[in-house]
C-alpha positions in Angstrom: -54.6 -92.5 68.1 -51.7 -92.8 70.4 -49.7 -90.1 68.2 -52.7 -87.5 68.6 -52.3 -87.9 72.5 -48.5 -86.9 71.9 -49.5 -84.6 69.9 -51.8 -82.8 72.1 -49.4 -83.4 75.0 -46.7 -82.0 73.5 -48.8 -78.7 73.2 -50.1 -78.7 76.5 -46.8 -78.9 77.5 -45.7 -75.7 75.4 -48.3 -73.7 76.8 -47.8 -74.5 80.4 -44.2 -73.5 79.7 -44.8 -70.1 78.0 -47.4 -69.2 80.8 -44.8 -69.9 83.6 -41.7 -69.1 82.3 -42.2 -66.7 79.8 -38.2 -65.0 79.9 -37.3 -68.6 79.4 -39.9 -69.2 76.5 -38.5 -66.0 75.0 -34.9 -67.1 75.2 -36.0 -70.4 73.8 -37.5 -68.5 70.7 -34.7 -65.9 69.9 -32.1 -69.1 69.9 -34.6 -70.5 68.2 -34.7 -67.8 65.4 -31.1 -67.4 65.4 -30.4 -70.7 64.7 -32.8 -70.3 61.2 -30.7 -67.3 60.8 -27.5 -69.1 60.7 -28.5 -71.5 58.6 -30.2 -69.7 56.2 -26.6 -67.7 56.2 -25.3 -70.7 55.5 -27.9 -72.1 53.2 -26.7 -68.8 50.5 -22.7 -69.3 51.0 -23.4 -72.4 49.5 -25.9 -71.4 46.6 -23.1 -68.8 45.9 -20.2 -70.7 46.1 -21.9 -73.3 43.0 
C-alpha cells in the first residue's frame, strides 16, 4: 500500500513540474535522452571490441 502512495506521489510530482516549468522539464528530458545516447554509444564500443 505504502509503495502505491509513492508511486502516485512520485507522478503527481512530475506533472506539477512539467506544467510549471516546462523549459526546465525539457532540459531534464534532452539530458535525459543524451545520457541513453551515450550509453548506448558505449554499450556498441564494447560489443565491437569482443
Amino acid at each position: 500500500m505504502l509503495r502505491k502512495i509513492i508511486i502516485w506521489a512520485v507522478v503527481i510530482f512530475v506533472i506539477y513540474y512539467l506544467a510549471t516549468d516546462p523549459t526546465g522539464a525539457g532540459s531534464l528530458l534532452h539530458h535525459a535522452f543524451n545520457g541513453l545516447k551515450e550509453a548506448g554509444h558505449q554499450m556498441t564500443k564494447f560489443v565491437n571490441s569482443l
